[in-house]
Every structure is written in structure tokens, then in C-alpha cells.
C-alpha positions as CSV (number, residue, x, y, z in Angstrom):
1,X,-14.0,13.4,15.6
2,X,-11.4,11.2,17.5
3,X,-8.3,10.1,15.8
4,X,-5.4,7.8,17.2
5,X,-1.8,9.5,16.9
6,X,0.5,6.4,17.2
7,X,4.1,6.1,16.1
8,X,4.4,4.3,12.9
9,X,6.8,4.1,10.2
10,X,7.5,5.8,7.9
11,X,7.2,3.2,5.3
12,X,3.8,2.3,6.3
13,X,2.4,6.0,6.2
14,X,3.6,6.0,2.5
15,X,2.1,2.7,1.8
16,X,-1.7,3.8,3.4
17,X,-1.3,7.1,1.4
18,X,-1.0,5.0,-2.1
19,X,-3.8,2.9,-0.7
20,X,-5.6,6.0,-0.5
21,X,-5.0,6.7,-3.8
22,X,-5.6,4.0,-5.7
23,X,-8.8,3.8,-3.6
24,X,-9.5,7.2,-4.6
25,X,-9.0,6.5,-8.4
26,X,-11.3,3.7,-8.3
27,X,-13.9,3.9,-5.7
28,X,-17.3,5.9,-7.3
29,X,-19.2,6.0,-4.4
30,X,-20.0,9.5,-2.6
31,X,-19.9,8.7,1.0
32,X,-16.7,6.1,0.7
33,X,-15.0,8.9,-1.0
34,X,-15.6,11.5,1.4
35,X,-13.7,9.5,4.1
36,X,-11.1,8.1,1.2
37,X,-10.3,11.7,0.7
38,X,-10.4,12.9,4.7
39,X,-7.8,10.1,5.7
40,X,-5.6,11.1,2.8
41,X,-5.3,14.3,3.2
42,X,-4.9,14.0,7.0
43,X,-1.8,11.5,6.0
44,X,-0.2,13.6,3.5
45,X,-0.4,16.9,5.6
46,X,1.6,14.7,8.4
47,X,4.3,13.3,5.4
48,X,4.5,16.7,4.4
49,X,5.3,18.3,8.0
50,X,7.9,15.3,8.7
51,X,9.8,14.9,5.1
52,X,8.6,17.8,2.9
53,X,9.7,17.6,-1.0
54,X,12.1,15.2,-1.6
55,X,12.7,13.6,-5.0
56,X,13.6,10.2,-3.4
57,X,10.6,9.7,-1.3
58,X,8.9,11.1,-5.2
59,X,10.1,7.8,-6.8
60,X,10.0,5.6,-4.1
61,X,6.1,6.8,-3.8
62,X,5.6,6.5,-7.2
63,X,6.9,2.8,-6.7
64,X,5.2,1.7,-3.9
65,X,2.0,2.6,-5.5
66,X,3.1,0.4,-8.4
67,X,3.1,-2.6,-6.9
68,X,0.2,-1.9,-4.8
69,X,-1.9,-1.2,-7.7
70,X,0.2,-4.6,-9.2
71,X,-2.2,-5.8,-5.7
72,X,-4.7,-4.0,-6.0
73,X,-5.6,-5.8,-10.0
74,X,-4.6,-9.3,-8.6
75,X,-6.7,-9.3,-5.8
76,X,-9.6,-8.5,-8.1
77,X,-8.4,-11.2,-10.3
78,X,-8.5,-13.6,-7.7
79,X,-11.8,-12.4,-5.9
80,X,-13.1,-13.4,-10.0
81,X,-11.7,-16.8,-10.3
82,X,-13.2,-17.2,-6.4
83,X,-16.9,-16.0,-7.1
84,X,-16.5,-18.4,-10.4
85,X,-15.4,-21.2,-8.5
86,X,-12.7,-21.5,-10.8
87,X,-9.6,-22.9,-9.1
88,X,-7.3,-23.7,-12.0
89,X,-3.6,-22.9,-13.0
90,X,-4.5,-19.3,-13.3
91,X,-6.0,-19.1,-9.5
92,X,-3.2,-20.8,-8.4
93,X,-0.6,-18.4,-10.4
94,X,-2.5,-15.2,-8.6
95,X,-2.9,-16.8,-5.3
96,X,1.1,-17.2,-5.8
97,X,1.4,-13.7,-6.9
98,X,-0.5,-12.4,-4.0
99,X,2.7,-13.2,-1.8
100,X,5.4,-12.4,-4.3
101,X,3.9,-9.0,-4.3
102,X,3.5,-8.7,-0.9
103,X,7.3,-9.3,-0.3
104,X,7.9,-6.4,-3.2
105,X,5.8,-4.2,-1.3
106,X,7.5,-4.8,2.2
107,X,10.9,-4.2,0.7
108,X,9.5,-0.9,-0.8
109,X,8.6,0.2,2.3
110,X,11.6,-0.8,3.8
111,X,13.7,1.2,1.3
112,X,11.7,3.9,2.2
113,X,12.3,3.3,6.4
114,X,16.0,3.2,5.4
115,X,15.9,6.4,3.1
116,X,14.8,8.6,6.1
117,X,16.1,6.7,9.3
118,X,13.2,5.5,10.7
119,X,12.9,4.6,14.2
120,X,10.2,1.8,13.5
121,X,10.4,-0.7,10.5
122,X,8.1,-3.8,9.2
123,X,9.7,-6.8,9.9
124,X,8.6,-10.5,8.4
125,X,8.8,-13.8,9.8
126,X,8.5,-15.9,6.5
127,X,11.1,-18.4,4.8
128,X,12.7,-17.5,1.6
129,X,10.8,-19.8,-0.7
């Protein structure tokens, strides 16, 4: 098996690891889930070497995958009113929310950079709106 090791931050290790999760809460099938669970495991055995227990990185986890399980149901919301070719008020709210939610989760995982000093951090070119 070949792997990558590339520096990353911090922030964005957290954010694949609730990816993980949420992917391994909701996806049924066999195969998916046998890689769903490799990668995760892989990721949390790094987190773990690097941070250990901490309470803080506990809550700021525990938020991260809040908002990207926030994602995660408007995503499928959207991918609903797209297969129905229903583009009203509603699409238009969760297309907006799709962004919103996007700049909660960057700030999450920014808090989580700042928490633990990391060398890299996500940076985003968009106007305030």
C-alpha cells in the first residue's frame, strides 16, 4: 500500500477525521466502509501521536463535526431539490447555506490551528458578504 506523508495542518487533519466519521455513521456499504475505517484510523493514530488527550481539541472536535454534519444534511438537501429540478426559495436558501457553513467550518479549523500553533493554516480569499 502507498501512502503520501505531507505536512498539513492541523485543522485540516481534524476536519478529514470528522469527515470520516460522519461517513462512517452513514455510509452502509461493505467495501466503502472498509477504506472509511482504514483512513480514519490511520488519521487518528497520527492526532494521537502529535496532540494526545486534550479536552480542547475534545470540544473543538466535537464542533467541527457539528457543522460538518450541519454540511453534510444540506448538501443532501440540495442534491434533492437538484434531482427534482426544483430551484425555488428553499434551493436558493441551501445553496446560500452551503457557503455560510463553509466559512463556520474554516474558522473551526482555524481555532483549532491556533489552539496548537500550527505551522500551516487554511487561508481564504473571499469578500465578507
Amino acid at each position: 500500500m502507498t501512502t503520501l506523508h505531507v505536512p498539513v495542518a492541523i485543522g485540516e487533519v481534524v476536519d478529514k477525521i470528522t469527515i470520516l466519521e460522519i461517513k462512517e455513521e452513514r455510509i452502509a456499504d461493505p467495501a466503502k466502509l472498509k477504506n472509511i475505517k482504514l483512513e480514519l484510523s490511520m488519521l487518528r493514530e497520527v492526532l494521537a501521536k502529535e496532540i494526545g488527550e486534550n479536552a480542547d481539541m475534545a470540544k473543538l472536535h466535537a464542533k467541527l463535526k457539528g457543522i460538518n454534519e450541519d454540511l453534510w444534511q444540506i448538501e443532501d438537501d440540495i442534491r434533492d431539490k437538484e434531482r427534482a429540478k426544483s430551484f425555488d426559495e428553499e434551493f436558493i436558501r441551501l445553496a446560500r447555506a452551503v457557503y455560510v457553513t463553509n466559512d463556520q467550518r474554516m474558522l473551526a479549523k482555524r481555532e483549532i490551528n491556533d489552539l496548537f500553533g500550527s505551522t500551516l493554516v487554511e487561508e481564504k480569499s473571499y469578500a465578507a458578504y
